[in-house]
Each structure stands twice: as structure tokens, then as C-alpha cells.
N, C-alpha and C positions, 0 to 999 in steps of 0.2 A: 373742539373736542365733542365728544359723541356724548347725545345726553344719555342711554342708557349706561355708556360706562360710567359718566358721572354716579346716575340713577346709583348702580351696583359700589360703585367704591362706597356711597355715603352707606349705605344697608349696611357694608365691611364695618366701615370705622362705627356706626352704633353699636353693631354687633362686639368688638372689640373693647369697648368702653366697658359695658357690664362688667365683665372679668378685671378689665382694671379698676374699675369701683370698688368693687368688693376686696381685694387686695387690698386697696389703701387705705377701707373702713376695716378691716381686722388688722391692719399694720398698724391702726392708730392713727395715718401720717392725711396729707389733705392731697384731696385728689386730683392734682392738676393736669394728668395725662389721660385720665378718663372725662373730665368735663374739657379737654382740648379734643378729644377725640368724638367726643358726644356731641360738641356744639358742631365741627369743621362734614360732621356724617348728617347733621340736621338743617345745616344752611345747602349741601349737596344736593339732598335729597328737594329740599321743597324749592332750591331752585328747578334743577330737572324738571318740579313737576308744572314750578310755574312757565316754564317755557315751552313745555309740551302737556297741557292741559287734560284732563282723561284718557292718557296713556297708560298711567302710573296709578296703580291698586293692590290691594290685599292677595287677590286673584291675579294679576299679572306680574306678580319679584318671580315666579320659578320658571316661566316662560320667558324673561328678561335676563336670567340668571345664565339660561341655557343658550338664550342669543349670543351675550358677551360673552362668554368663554368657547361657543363657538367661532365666534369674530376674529377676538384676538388671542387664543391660544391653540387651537388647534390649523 
């Protein structure tokens, strides 16, 4: 598999995690689909970056962003 689509799913699933945290702290209930979603976007990501070492930065997710969905969706 391609590491920047790795790279881009794990940025998704942290991103997605927020929103379900906060849900499950105002719902009272314990949050197990946002720290499923937080840990599986954070093992992603720092694999990607340990496999392709100073690829992966601050400055380079919108440039990566725009690769994979030029890749695989258009």
C-alpha cells in the first residue's frame, strides 16, 4: 500500500476521532470509537513516517492531500 495514502487515512481517522470524543464526553458514555479511531490514525501516521523518513510534515499534509485524491480518485 502506498504510504502517503496510509499517511492521509491516519490524518482522516484523527480527524474523525475529535468529533467522536466530544460526543461521547457530552453523552456521559466512554469513548471507545474515538480512542479506536485516535490510536489506529496515530499508529498510521507515524508508521508512514517511520518508513519514509522527512517526507511527512506540518508543511507537506495539503500537498499529500492533493497527491492522493489526485491518485486515487480522479
Amino acid at each position: 500500500m502506498d504510504l502517503d495514502l496510509i499517511f492521509v487515512v491516519g490524518v482522516l481517522c484523527c480527524a474523525f476521532a475529535i468529533p467522536a470524543l466530544i460526543a461521547a464526553f457530552s453523552d456521559r458514555r466512554f469513548p471507545r470509537v474515538a480512542i479506536a479511531f485516535g490510536v489506529l490514525g496515530g499508529v498510521s501516521i507515524a508508521y508512514a513516517m517511520q518508513e519514509n523518513p522527512g517526507v511527512y510534515g506540518i508543511s507537506t499534509i495539503d500537498e499529500i492531500f492533493v497527491d492522493v485524491i489526485g491518485r486515487y480518485l480522479l
